[in-house]
KOLDOLUM-747619 format. One record per atom (N, C-alpha, C, CB): residue in three letters; x, y, z. Coordinates in steps of 0.02 Angstrom, whole numbers, padded with zeros to 5 digits, always signed. Glycine has a CB too. Example, Ala and Ser with C-alpha at 12.3 -4.5 7.8 and 13.67 -1.06 7.14 Angstrom:
2
ala+00660-00284+00390ala+00615-00225+00390ala+00660-00165+00390ala+00565-00224+00452ser+00642-00112+00354ser+00684-00053+00357ser+00645+00002+00394ser+00704-00030+00286
REM end
This chain:
248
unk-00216-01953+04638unk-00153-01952+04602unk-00149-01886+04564unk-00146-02013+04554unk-00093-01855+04590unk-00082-01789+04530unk-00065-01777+04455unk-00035-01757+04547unk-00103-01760+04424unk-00028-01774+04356unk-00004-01704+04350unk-00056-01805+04255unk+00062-01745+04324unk+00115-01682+04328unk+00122-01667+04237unk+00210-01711+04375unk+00111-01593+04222unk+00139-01585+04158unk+00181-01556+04138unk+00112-01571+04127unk+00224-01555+04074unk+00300-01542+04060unk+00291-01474+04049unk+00340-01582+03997unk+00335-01414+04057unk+00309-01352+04028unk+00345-01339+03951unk+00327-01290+04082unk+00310-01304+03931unk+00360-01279+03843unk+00354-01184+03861unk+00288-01312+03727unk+00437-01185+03806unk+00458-01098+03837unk+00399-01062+03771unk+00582-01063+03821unk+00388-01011+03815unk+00341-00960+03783unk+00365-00932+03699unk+00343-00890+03840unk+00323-00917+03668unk+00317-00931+03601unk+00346-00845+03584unk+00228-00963+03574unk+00360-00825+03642unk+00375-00729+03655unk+00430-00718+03653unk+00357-00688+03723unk+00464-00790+03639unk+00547-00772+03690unk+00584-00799+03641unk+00569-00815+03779unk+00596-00735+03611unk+00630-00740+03566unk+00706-00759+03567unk+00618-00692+03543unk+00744-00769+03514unk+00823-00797+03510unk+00853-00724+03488unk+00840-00872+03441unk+00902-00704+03542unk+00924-00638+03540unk+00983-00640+03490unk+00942-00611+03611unk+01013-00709+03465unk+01060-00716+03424unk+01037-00694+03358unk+01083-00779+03426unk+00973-00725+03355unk+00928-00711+03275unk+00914-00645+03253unk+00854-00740+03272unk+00891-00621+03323unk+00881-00547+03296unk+00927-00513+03270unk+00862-00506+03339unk+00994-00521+03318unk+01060-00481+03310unk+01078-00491+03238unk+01122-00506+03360unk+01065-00559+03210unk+01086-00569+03145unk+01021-00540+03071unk+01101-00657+03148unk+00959-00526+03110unk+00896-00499+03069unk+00926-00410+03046unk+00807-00501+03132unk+00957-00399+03103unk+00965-00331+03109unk+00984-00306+03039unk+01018-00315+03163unk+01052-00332+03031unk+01107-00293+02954unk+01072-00330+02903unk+01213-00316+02945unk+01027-00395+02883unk+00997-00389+02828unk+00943-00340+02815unk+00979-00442+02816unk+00916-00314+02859unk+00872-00260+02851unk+00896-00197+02834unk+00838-00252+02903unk+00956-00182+02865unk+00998-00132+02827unk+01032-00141+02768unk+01040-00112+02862unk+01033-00195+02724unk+01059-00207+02675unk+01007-00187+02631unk+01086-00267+02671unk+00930-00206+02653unk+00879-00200+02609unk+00855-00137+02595unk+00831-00235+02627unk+00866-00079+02657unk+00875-00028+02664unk+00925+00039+02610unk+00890-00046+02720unk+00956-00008+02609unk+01043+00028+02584unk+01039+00016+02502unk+01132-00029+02625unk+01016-00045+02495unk+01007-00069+02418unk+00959-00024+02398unk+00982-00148+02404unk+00904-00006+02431unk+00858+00033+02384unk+00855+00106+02396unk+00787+00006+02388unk+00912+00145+02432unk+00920+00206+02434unk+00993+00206+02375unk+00927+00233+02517unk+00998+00143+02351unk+01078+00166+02280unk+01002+00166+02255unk+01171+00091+02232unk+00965+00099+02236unk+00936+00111+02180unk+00873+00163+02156unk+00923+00055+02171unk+00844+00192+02221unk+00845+00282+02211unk+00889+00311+02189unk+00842+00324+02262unk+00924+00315+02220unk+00998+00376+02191unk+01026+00378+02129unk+01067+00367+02226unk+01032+00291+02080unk+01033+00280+02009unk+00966+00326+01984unk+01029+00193+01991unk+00907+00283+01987unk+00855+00307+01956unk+00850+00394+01948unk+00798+00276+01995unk+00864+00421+01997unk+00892+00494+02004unk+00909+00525+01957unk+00940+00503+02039unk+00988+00500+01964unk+01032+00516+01926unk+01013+00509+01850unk+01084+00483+01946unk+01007+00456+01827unk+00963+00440+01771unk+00910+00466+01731unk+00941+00404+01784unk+00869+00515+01784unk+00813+00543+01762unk+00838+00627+01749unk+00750+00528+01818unk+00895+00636+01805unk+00923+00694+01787unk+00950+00711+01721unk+00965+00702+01825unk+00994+00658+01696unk+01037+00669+01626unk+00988+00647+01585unk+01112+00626+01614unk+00939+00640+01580unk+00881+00621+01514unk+00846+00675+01532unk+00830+00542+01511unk+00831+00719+01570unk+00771+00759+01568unk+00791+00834+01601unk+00708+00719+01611unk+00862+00848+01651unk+00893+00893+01676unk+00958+00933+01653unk+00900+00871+01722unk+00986+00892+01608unk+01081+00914+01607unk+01078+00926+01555unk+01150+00863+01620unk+01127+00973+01540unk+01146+00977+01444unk+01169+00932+01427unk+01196+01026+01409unk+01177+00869+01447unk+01213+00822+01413unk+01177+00788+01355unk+01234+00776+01459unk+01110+00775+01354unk+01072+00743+01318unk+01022+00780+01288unk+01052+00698+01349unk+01035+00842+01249unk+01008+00890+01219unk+01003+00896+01134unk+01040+00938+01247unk+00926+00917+01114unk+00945+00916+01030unk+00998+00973+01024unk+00871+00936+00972unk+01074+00950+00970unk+01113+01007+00955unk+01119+01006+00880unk+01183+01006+00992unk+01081+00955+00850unk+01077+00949+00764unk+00997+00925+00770unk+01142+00878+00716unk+00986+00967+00696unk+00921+00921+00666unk+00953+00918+00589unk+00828+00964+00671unk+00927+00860+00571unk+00944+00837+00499unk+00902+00821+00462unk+00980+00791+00493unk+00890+00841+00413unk+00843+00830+00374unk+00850+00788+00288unk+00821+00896+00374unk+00830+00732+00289unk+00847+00690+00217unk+00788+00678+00188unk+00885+00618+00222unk+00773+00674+00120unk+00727+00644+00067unk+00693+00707+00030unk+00667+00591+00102unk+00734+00773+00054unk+00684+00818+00007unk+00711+00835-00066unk+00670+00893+00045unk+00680+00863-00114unk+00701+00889-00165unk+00639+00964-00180unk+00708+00824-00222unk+00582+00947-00190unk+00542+01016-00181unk+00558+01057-00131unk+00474+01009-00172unk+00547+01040-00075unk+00553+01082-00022unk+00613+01116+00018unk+00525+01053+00012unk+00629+01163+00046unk+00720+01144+00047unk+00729+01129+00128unk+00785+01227+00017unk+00768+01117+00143unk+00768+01097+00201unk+00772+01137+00269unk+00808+01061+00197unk+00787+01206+00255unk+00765+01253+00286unk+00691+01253+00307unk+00781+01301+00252unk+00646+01245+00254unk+00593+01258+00269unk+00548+01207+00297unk+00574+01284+00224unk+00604+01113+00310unk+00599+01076+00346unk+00599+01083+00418unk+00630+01047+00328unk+00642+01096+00431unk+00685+01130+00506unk+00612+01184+00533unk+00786+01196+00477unk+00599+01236+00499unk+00565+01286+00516unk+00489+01260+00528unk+00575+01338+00465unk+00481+01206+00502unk+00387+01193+00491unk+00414+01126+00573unk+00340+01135+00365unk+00470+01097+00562unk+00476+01063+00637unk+00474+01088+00684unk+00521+01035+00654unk+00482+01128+00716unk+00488+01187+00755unk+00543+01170+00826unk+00404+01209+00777unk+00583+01140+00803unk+00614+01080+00869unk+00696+01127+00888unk+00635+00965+00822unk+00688+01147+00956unk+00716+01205+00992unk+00770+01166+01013unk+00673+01244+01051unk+00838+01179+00979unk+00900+01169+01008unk+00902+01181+01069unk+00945+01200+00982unk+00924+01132+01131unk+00941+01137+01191unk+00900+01091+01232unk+00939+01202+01209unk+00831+01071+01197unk+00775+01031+01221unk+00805+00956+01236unk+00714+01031+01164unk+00788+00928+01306unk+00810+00873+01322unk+00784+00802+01258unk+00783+00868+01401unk+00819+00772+01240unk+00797+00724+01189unk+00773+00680+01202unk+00832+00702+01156unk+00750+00654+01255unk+00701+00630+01310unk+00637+00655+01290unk+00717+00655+01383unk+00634+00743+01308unk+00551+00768+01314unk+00529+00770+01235unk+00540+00859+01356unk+00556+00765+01190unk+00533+00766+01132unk+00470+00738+01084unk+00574+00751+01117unk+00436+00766+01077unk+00366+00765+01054unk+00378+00712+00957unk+00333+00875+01050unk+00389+00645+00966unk+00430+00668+00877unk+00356+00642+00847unk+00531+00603+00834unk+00291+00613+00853unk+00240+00632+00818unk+00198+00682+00824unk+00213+00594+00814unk+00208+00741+00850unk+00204+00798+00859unk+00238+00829+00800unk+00225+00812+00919unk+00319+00825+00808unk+00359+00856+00753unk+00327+00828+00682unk+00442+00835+00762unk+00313+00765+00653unk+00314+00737+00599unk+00254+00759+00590unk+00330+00671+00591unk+00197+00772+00642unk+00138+00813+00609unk+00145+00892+00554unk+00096+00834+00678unk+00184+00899+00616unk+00203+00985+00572unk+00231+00986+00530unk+00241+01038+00598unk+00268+00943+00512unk+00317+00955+00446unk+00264+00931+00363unk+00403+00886+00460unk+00233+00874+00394unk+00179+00836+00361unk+00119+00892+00316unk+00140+00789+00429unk+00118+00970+00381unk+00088+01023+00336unk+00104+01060+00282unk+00076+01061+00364unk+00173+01054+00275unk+00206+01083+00204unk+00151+01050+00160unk+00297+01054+00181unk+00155+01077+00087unk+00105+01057+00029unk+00147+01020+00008unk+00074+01105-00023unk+00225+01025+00002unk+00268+00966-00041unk+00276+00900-00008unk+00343+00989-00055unk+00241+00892+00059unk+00268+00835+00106unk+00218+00781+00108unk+00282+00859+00181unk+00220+00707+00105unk+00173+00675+00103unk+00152+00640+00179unk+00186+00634+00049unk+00229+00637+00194unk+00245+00597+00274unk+00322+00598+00288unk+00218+00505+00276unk+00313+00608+00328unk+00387+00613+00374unk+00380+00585+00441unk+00413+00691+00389unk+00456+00535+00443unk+00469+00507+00488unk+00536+00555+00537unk+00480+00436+00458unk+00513+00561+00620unk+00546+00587+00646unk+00607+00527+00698unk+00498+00636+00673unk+00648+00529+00700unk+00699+00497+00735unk+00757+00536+00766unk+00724+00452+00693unk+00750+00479+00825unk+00820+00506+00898unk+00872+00499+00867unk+00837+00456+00977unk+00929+00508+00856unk+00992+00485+00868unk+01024+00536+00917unk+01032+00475+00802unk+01055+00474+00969unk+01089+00487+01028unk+01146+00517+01017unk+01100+00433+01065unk+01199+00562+01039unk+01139+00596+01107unk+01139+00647+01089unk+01151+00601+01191unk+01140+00681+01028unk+01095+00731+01004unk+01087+00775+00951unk+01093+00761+01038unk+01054+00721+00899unk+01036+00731+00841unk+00961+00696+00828unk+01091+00710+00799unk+00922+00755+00796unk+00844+00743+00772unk+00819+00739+00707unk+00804+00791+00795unk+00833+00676+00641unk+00861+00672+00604unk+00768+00659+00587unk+00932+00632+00602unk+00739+00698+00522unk+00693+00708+00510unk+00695+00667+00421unk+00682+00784+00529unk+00646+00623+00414unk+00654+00600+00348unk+00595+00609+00302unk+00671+00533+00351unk+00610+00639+00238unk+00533+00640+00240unk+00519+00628+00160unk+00497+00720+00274unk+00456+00605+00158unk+00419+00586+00098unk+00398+00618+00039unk+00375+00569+00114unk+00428+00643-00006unk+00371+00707-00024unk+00337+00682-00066unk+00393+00778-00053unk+00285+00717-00102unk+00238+00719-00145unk+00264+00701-00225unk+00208+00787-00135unk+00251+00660-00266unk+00274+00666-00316unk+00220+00686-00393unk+00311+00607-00312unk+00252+00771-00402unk+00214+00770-00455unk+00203+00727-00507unk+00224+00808-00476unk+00125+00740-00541unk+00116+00686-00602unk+00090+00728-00645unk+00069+00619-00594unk+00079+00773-00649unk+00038+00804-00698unk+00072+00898-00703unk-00055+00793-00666unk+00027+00941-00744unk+00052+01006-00733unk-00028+01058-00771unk+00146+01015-00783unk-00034+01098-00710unk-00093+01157-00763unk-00074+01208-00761unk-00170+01172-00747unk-00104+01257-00791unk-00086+01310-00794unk-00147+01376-00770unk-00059+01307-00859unk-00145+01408-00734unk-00193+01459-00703unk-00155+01526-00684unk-00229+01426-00635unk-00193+01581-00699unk-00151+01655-00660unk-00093+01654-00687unk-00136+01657-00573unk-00092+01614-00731unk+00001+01637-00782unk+00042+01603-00746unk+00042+01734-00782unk+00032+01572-00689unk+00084+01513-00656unk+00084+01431-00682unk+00065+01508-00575unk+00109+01397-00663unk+00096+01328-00675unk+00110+01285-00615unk+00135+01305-00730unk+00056+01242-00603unk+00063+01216-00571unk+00078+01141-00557unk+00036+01238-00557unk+00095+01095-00515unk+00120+01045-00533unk+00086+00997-00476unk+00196+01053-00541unk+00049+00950-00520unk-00015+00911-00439unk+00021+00837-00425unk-00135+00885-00472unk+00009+00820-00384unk+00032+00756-00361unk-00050+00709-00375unk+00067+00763-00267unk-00051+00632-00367unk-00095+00576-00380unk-00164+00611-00346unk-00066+00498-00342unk-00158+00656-00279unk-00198+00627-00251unk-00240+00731-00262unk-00167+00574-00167unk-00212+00730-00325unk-00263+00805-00322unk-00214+00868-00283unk-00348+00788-00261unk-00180+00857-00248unk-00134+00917-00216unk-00079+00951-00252unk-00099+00894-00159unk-00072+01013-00268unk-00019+01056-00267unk+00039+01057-00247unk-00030+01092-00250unk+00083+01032-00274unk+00140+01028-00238unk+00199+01078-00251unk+00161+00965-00247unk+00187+01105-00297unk+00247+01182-00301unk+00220+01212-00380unk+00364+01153-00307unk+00218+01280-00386unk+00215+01321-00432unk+00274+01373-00464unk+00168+01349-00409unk+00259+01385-00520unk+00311+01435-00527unk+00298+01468-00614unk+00394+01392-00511unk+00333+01530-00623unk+00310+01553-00700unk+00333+01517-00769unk+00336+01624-00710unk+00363+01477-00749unk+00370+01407-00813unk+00354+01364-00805unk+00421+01380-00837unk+00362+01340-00858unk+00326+01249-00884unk+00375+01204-00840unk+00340+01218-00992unk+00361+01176-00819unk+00400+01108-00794unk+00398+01040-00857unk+00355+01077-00713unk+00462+01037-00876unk+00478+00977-00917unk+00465+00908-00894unk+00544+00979-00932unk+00446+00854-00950unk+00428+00795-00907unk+00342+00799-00878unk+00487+00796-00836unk+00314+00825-00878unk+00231+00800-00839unk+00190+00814-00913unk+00190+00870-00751unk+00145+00789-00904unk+00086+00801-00962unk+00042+00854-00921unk+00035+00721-00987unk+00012+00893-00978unk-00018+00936-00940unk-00088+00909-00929unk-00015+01002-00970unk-00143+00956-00859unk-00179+00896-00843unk-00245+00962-00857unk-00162+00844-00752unk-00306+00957-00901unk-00363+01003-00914unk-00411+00966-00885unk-00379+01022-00987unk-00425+01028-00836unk-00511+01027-00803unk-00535+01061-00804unk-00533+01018-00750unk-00589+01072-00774unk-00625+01156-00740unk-00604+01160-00704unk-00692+01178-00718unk-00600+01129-00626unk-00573+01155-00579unk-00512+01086-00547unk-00638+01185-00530unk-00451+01091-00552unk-00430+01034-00544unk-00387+01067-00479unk-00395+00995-00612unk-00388+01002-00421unk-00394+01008-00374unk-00413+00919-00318unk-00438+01066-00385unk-00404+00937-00255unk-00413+00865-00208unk-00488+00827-00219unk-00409+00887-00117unk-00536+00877-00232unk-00616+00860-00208unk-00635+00880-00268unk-00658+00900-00140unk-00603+00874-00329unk-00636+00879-00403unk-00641+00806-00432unk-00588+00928-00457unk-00700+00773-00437unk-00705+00698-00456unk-00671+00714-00523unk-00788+00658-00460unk-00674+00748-00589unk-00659+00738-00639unk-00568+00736-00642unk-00698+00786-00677unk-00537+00808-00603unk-00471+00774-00558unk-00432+00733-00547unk-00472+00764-00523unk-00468+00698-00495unk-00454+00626-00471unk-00474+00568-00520unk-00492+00614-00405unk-00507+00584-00565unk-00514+00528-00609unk-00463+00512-00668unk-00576+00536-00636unk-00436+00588-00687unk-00384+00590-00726unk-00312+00554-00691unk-00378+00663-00743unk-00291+00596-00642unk-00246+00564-00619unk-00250+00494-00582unk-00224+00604-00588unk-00290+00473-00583unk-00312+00399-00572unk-00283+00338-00637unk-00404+00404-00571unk-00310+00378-00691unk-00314+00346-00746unk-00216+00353-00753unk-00376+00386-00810unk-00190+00390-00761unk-00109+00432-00762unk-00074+00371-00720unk-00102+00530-00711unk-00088+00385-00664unk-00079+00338-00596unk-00049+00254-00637unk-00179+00330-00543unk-00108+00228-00693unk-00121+00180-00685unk-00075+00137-00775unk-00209+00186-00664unk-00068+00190-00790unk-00043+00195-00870unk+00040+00145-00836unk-00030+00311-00914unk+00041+00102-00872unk+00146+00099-00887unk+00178+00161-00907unk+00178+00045-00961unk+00256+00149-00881unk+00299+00208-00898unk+00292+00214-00985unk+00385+00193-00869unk+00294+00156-01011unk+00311+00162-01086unk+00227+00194-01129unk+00341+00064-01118unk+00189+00214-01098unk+00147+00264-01108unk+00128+00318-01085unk+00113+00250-01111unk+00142+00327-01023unk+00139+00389-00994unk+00207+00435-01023unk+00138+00377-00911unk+00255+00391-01049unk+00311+00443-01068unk+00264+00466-01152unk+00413+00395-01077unk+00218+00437-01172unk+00216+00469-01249unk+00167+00540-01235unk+00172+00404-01318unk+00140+00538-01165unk+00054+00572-01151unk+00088+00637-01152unk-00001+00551-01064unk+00038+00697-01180unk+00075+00765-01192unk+00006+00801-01132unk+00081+00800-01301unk-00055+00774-01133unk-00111+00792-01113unk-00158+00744-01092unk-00132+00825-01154unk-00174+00763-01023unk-00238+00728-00994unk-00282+00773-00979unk-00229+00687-00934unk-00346+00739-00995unk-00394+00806-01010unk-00476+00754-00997unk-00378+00851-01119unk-00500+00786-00936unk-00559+00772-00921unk-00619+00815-00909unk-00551+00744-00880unk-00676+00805-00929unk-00724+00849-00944unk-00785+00814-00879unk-00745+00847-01039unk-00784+00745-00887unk-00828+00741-00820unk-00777+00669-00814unk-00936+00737-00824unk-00796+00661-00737unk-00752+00552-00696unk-00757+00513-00748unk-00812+00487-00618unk-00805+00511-00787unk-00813+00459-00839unk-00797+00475-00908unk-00876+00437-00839unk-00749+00538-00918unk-00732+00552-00977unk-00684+00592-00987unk-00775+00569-01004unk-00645+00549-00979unk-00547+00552-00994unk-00525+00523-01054unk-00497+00504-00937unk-00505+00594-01060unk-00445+00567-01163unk-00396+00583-01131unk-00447+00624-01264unk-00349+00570-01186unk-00285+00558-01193unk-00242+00577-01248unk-00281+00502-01187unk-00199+00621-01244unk-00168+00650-01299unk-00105+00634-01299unk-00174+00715-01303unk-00094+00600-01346unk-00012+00561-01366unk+00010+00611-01397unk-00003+00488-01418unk+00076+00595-01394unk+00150+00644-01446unk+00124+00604-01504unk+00263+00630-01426unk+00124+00649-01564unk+00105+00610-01642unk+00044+00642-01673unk+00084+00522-01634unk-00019+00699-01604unk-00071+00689-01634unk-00112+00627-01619unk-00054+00693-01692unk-00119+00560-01600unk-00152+00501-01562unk-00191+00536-01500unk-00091+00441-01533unk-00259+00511-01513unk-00298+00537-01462unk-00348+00462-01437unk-00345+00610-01496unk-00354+00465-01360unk-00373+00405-01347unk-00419+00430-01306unk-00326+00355-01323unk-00492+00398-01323unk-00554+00429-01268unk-00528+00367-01221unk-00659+00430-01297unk-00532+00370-01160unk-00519+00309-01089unk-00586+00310-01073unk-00463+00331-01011unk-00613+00354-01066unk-00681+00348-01034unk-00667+00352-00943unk-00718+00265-01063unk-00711+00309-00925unk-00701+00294-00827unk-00646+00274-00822unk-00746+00235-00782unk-00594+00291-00757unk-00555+00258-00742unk-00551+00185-00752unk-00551+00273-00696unk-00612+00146-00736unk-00605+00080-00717unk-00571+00042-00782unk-00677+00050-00693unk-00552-00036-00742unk-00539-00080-00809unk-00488-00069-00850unk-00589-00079-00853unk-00427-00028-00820unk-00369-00005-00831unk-00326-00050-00887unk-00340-00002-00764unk-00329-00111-00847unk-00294-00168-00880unk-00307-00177-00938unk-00303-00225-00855unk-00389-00190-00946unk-00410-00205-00988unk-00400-00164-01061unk-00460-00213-00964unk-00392-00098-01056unk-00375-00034-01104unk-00295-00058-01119unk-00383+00056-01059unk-00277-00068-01071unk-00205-00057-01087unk-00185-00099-01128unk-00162-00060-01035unk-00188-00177-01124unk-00198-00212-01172unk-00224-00210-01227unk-00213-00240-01159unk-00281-00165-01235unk-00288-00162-01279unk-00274-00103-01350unk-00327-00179-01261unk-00229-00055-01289unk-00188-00016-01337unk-00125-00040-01354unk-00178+00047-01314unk-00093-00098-01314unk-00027-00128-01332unk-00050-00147-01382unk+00010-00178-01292unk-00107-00207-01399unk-00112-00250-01471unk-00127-00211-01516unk-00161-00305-01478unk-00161-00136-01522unk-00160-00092-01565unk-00094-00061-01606unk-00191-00051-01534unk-00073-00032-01550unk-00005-00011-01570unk+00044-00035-01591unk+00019+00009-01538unk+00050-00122-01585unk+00107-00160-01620unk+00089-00184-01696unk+00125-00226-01575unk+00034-00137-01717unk+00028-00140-01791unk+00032-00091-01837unk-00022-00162-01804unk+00069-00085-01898unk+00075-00015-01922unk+00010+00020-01929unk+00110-00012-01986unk-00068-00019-01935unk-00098+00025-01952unk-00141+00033-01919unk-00109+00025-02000unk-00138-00011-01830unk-00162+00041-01776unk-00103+00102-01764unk-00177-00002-01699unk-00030+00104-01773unk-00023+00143-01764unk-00033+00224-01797unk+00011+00121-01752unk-00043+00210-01847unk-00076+00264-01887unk-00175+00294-01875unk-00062+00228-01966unk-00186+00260-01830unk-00269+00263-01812unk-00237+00329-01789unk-00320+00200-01751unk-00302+00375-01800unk-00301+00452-01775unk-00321+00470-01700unk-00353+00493-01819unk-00376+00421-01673unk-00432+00426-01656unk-00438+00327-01606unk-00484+00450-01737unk-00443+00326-01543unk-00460+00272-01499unk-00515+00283-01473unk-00419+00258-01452unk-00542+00242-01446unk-00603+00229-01410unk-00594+00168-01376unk-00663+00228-01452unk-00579+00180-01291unk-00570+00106-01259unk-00623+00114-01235unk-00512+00083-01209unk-00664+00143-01208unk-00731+00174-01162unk-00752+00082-01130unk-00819+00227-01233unk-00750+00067-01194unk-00790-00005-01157unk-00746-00051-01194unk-00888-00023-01174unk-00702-00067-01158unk-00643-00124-01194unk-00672-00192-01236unk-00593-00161-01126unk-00757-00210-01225unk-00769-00244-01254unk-00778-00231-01354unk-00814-00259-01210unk-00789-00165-01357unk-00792-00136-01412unk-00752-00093-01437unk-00834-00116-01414unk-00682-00091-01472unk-00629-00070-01501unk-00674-00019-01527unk-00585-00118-01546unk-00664+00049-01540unk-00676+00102-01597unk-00619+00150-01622unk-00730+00149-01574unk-00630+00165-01675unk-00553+00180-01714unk-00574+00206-01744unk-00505+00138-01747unk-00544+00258-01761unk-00548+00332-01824unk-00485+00345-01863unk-00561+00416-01784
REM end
């Protein structure tokens, strides 16, 4: 007996309808991603190729020492430059080198303005050297000179006052740390070594502080002094060690 078996069509033979219809989605997929080349293109051209999107202002806000010329000039940021390629912590480094600047923030505004903001230094103190005067900020730095006194700062006596002078930094530490309603009476801060800071009030009042530290603790205890007529008449303080009041 033979057996007979059924045949099945070859797995090769393909449906010529399907293909015909495979064809134009492949050109659609084709076509879609030669626009979305041609966007991306275009796109990369006007951010990084065309005058259209070019710095044509820089602006500069928050100074008062420094003028803003000499903002612009320490940025170094070249009208015509795509606002795209722009370097802006690059820029805020350079400006950051001025002596009056503490930090500056650099910002885009579209489509083309480079609007520079910046921090400056705020004097606290004032010395005097070479017949100039100078005027230091908290942290020991120089922030502008000139052949007069500047009104408003107490003047600040060291040997060498300056960033990396501990006696310095200890003064203006202590300055730093005073309320307004005493730092406005201080005529003189005057340190001889970190741990030995006086204080010279308007009146003649002289206050040894001693170390920076324990701030609070002084301060209080020149408020309860001073709200009596006859601490306020004391010549002579001694907070050095807040546990032990001394008075002259």
């Amino acid at each position: 007996m033979t057996e007979t078996g059924t045949s099945r069509p070859a797995a090769a033979d393909a449906d010529p309808a399907a293909e015909q219809r495979a064809r134009p989605n492949r050109w659609k997929v084709v076509f879609v991603a030669l626009l979305l080349l041609g966007a991306l293109g275009a796109v990369t051209w006007v951010l990084l190729g065309s005058r259209l999107l070019v710095v044509r202002h820089v602006e500069v806000t928050g100074t008062a020492l420094a003028t803003n010329e000499r903002v612009v000039a320490a940025a170094g940021v070249d009208l015509g430059t795509p606002m795209a390629r722009l370097g802006t912590g690059a820029i805020g480094d350079r400006v950051e080198r001025l002596r009056e600047v503490e930090s500056a923030e650099v910002r885009r505004h579209w489509p083309g303005t480079v609007r520079i903001v910046v921090r400056e230094r705020a004097p606290m103190a004032v010395f005097e050297r070479g017949g100039r005067f100078h005027r230091i900020d908290r942290h020991g730095v120089v922030v502008a000179d000139g052949d007069t006194r500047p009104s408003g700062l107490p003047t600040l006596t060291v040997a060498s006052p300056g960033p990396s002078d501990k006696a310095t930094l200890a003064a203006l530490t202590v300055l730093s740390d005073l309320p307004d309603r005493m730092r406005g009476r201080l005529t003189e801060i005057e340190a001889t070594a970190p741990d030995a800071v006086t204080l010279h009030m308007n009146g003649g009042q002289m206050v040894e502080w001693g170390a920076a530290e324990r701030a609070a603790e002084k301060i209080r205890l020149l408020d309860a002094l001073w709200r009596t007529a006859a601490g306020r008449s004391v010549r002579t303080v001694d907070v050095g060690s807040p546990e032990i009041l001394k008075t002259k």
